[in-house]
N, C-alpha and C positions, 0 to 999 in steps of 0.2 A: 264030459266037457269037450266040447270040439276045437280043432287047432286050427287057424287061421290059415288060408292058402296064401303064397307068397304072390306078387304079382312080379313075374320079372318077363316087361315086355310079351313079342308073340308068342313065348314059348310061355307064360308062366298062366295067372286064374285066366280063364274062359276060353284057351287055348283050341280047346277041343272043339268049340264053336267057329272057328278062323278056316275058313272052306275055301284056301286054295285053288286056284283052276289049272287045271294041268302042266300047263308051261310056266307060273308062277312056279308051282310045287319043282318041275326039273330045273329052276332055276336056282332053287334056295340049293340042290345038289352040290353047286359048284361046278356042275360041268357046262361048260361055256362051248355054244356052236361055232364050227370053224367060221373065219369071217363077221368078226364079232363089229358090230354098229358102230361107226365112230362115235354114233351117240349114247355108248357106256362109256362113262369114263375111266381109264386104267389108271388112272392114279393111285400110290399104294394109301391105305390108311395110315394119319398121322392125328392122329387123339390127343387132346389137350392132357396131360399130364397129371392123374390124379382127380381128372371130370369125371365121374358115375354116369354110366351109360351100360346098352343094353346091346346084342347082338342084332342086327338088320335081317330080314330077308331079302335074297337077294333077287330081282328079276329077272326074269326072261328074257337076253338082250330083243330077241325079235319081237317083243311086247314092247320094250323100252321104242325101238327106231320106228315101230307105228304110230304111235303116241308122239313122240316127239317131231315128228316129219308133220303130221295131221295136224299138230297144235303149234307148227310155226307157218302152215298154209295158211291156218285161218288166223293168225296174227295179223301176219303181212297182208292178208287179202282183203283184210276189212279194214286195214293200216290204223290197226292200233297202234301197230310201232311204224317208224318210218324206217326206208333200206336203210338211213345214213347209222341208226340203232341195230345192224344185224350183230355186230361183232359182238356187243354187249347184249343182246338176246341168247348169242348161241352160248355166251359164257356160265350162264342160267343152266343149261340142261333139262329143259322144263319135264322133257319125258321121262329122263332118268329118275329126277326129285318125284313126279309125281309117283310113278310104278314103286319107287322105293316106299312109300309114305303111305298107301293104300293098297297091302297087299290081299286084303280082304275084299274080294270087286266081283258085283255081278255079272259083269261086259264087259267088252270095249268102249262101249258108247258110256257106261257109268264111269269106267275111268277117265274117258275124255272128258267127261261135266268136271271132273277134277281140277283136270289139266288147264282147262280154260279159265276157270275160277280161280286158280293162282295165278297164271298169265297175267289175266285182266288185272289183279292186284295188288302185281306186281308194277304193270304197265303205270297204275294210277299214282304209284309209290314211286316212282323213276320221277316221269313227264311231268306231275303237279308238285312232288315234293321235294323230290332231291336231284339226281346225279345226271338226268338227263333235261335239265332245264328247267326244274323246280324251283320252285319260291316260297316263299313262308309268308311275303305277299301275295293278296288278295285267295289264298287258299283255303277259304271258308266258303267262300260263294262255288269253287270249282268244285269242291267237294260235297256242297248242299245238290247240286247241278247232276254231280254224279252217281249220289244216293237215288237219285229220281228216275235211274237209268234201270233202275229192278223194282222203284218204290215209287210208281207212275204219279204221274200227275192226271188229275182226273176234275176236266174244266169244259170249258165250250168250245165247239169246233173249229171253230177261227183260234183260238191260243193252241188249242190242243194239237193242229196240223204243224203249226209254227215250231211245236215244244220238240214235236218228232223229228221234224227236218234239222233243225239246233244239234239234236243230242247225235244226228247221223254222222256230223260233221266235224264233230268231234273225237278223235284216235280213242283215248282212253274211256270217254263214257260210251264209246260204240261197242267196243268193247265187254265193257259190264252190261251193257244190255245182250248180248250176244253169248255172252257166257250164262247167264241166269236162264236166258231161253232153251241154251241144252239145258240146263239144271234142272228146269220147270219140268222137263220130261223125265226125270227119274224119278223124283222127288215127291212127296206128299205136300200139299198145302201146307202142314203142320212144319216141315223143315224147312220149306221157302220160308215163309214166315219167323224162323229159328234164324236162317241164314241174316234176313233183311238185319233183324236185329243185332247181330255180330257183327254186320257190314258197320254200323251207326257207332255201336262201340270203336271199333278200328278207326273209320273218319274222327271221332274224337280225341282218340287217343295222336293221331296225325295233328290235327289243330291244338293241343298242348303241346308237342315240342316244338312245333312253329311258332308259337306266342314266345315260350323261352328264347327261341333263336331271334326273332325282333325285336325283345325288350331286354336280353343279353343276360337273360337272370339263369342263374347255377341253383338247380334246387336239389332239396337233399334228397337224402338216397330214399326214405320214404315215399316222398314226393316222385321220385323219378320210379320208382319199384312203382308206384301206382298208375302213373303214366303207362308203363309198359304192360300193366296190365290189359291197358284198352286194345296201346298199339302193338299187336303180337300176333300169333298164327292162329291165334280163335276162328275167325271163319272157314281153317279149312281142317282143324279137327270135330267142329261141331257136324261135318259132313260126312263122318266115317261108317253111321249107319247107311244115309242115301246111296253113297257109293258101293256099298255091300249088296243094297239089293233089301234093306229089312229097316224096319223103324222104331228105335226105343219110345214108350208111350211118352206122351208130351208132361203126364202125372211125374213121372220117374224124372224123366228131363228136366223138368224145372224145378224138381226138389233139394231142399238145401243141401241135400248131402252130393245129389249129381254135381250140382254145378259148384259146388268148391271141387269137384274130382278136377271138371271140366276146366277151370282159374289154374289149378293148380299144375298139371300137367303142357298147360299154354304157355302159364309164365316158364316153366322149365325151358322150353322151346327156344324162346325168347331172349335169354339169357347166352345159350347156346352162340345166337347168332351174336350176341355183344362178345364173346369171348373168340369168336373165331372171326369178325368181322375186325377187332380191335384196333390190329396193325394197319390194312387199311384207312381207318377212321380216322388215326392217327398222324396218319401221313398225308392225310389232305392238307387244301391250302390252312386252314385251321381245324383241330380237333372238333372230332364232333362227339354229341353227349353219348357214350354208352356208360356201361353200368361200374366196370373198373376208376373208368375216367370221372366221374363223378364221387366215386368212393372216396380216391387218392387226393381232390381239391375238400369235400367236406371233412375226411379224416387226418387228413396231414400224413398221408403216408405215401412210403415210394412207390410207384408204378408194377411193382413188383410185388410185393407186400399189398395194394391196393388189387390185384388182377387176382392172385392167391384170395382174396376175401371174397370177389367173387365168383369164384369156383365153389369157395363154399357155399357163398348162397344158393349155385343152382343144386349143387348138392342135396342141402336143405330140404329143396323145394320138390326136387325126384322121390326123398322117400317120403318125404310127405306127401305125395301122390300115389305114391304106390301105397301106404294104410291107409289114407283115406278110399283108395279104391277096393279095397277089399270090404273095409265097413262099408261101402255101397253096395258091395254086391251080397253082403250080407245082410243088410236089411230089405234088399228088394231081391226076393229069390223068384225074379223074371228071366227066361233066359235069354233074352236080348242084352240084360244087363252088361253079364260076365262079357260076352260079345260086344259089345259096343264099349269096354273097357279096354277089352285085349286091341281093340282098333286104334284107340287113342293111345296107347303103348307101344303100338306099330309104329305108328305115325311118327311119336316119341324119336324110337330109333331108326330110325329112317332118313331123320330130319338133321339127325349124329353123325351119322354118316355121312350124307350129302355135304354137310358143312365139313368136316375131315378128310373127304377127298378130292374137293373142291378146289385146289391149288389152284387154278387159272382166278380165283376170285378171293380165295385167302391166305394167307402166311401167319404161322404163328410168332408172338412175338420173341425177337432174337434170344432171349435167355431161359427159353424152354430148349 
C-alpha cells in the first residue's frame, strides 16, 4: 500500500520540480543584500491567529526592485493609473507580491507577464469598482468593454478602427490589453484561452457584488462563498505553469479533479484577503460585504465569534486543497502535475504573506 505524500506548499508534493533561479534560490537563504530595495517591504510578520498557512519563499530583493520599478513605468506610462493614484499604487507592492507569489519563473520577462496581469486587475478593480472611483453603476457595460481588451472584437474596418482608438483611451482596458500582450508572448494559445476564461469568471463574480451593493440585499453565506468563488485570485493562479516556462496538458487541466484543486486553493486565497482586509472594510464610510461581515448579520453572532468562523472556513478550505491535490497528483502521474501544484501552493503562501506584512494596507482587528 503506498502512503499519500503531504502537500505543504513549496516545500511539500512536487517540490523537487520547483527550479528556482539563482538569486530566487539565495533569496529564500535569508541573506539579504546590503542596501536592500525600498520595494521589500520590512514589515515584521503579523499572521492571523490560529489561520493555516504555509512558509513563503522569500525573493531576491534585487529581483523584487526590477519588477516593481519596470511594472510601475509601464503603469503610469500607458496611465492606467493616473499620478493623482501613485500613493495607492506604491501601497500595492506589486513587485514584491508578484516575486513572492511566482517563485517558479522562467525569466524576467515571464515574471513581468505576471506582474502586469495583477496590475491590470487590480487597476480594473480600483477605477470601475471600488476605491478609486468605482461604481456598481453602469459596471457591466465597463466591464463587457474591458473583457474585449484581450477577447477582441472582430468586425469591419470602420467599427474595428473606432473599437481600437475607444479601448486606448481608456486607463484600465489599456491596460488589459497591454498586459495579455506580454502574456501572449509566454504563453500557449491553450493558457491565453484558460486565462480569457478566468478573466469572465472574475468580471462576473465583480457584477454580483455590485447588483447586491444597488439592490442592498445581504446574501447568505452560501450565496456570498459562491460569489467569491468567481470574484477571487483565479486568474493569476491558473498562470503558474505560463510563468514557469512549462504547460499542464489542457486534458489534465480541465479535469474534474484539476479544477476542484484549482476552486479550491483560489477560494483559500480569497478568504485570506476577507480576513486581513476586514478592519479596513469595516471602517469605511459603510461596511462592506466580506465573508465575517456577512457571517455575523446571517448568523446572529458577534464580530468576534462571526471572524473565528471564518478562519475556520478558510481553514477548511486549505486542507481541502491540499488532499484534493495529492488525489490529483495521484491520478495523473504527469510530471507537470506535482509542478504546477507545488506552483499554486506557492502562490497560496505567498499571498499569506503579502497580506501579513502589508501593514500600510491592513490592520488586524483590535481583539487579536
Amino acid at each position: 500500500m503506498s502512503t499519500l505524500p503531504q502537500l505543504l506548499g513549496p516545500t511539500g508534493l512536487g517540490a523537487g520540480s520547483l527550479r528556482l533561479s539563482p538569486r530566487t534560490a539565495a533569496g529564500r537563504s535569508g541573506k539579504v543584500p546590503a542596501g536592500r530595495p525600498k520595494t521589500v517591504p520590512t514589515q515584521p510578520l503579523k499572521p492571523i491567529p490560529g489561520l493555516y498557512h504555509h512558509a513563503h519563499v522569500e525573493p531576491a530583493p534585487d529581483l523584487v526592485d526590477d519588477i516593481d520599478r519596470r511594472t510601475k513605468e509601464w503603469a503610469f506610462g500607458i496611465t492606467m493609473y493616473e499620478r493623482g493614484f501613485e500613493k495607492e499604487y506604491d501601497a500595492f507592492v506589486f513587485g514584491y507580491y508578484t516575486c513572492l507569489c511566482y517563485p517558479d519563473y522562467a525569466s524576467r520577462e515571464h515574471i513581468m507577464a505576471a506582474a502586469k496581469m495583477l496590475a491590470a486587475e487590480n487597476a480594473v478593480d480600483d477605477i470601475y469598482c471600488e476605491d478609486l472611483g468605482g461604481s456598481p453603476v453602469g459596471l457591466g457595460y465597463r466591464l463587457c468593454l474591458a473583457q474585449a481588451a484581450f477577447d477582441p472584437l472582430h468586425c469591419t474596418d470602420e467599427y474595428q478602427s473606432a473599437w481600437e482608438a475607444r479601448l486606448r483611451q481608456d486607463g484600465p482596458r489599456h491596460g488589459y490589453r497591454s498586459a495579455f500582450e506580454h502574456l501572449n508572448t509566454i504563453a500557449s494559445p491553450a493558457q491565453l484561452d484558460r486565462e480569457r476564461h478566468d478573466m469572465i469568471r472574475l468580471h462576473l463574480g465583480y457584477l454580483c457584488e455590485a447588483a447586491w451593493e444597488e439592490t442592498q440585499t445581504l446574501p447568505t453565506v452560501d450565496e456570498y462563498l459562491t460569489m467569491r468563488q468567481f470574484n477571487n485570485f483565479r486568474p493569476c493562479l491558473t498562470i503558474v505553469d505560463a510563468v514557469a516556462g512549462y504547460e499542464l496538458p489542457h486534458d489534465i487541466h480541465d479535469s474534474h479533479h484539476m479544477q476542484r484543486v484549482i476552486a479550491l486553493a483560489s477560494n483559500a486565497t480569497t478568504i485570506v484577503n476577507d480576513l486581513y482586509s476586514y478592519t479596513k472594510e469595516m471602517n469605511g464610510q459603510r461596511p462592506h460585504l466580506n465573508l465575517p461581515y456577512v457571517i455575523e448579520l446571517n448568523e446572529h453572532l458577534s464580530r468576534e465569534d462571526a471572524y473565528a468562523k471564518a478562519v475556520d472556513i478558510h481553514n477548511q478550505l486549505m486542507h481541502a486543497f491540499e488532499e484534493e491535490g495529492v488525489r490529483a497528483a495521484l491520478a495523473y502521474p504527469h510530471p507537470a502535475v506535482s509542478r504546477f501544484i507545488t506552483g499554486l501552493s506557492a502562490w497560496v503562501a505567498g499571498d499569506h504573506h503579502w497580506h501579513a506584512t502589508n501593514h500600510g494596507r491592513y490592520q488586524l482587528p483590535a481583539w487579536l
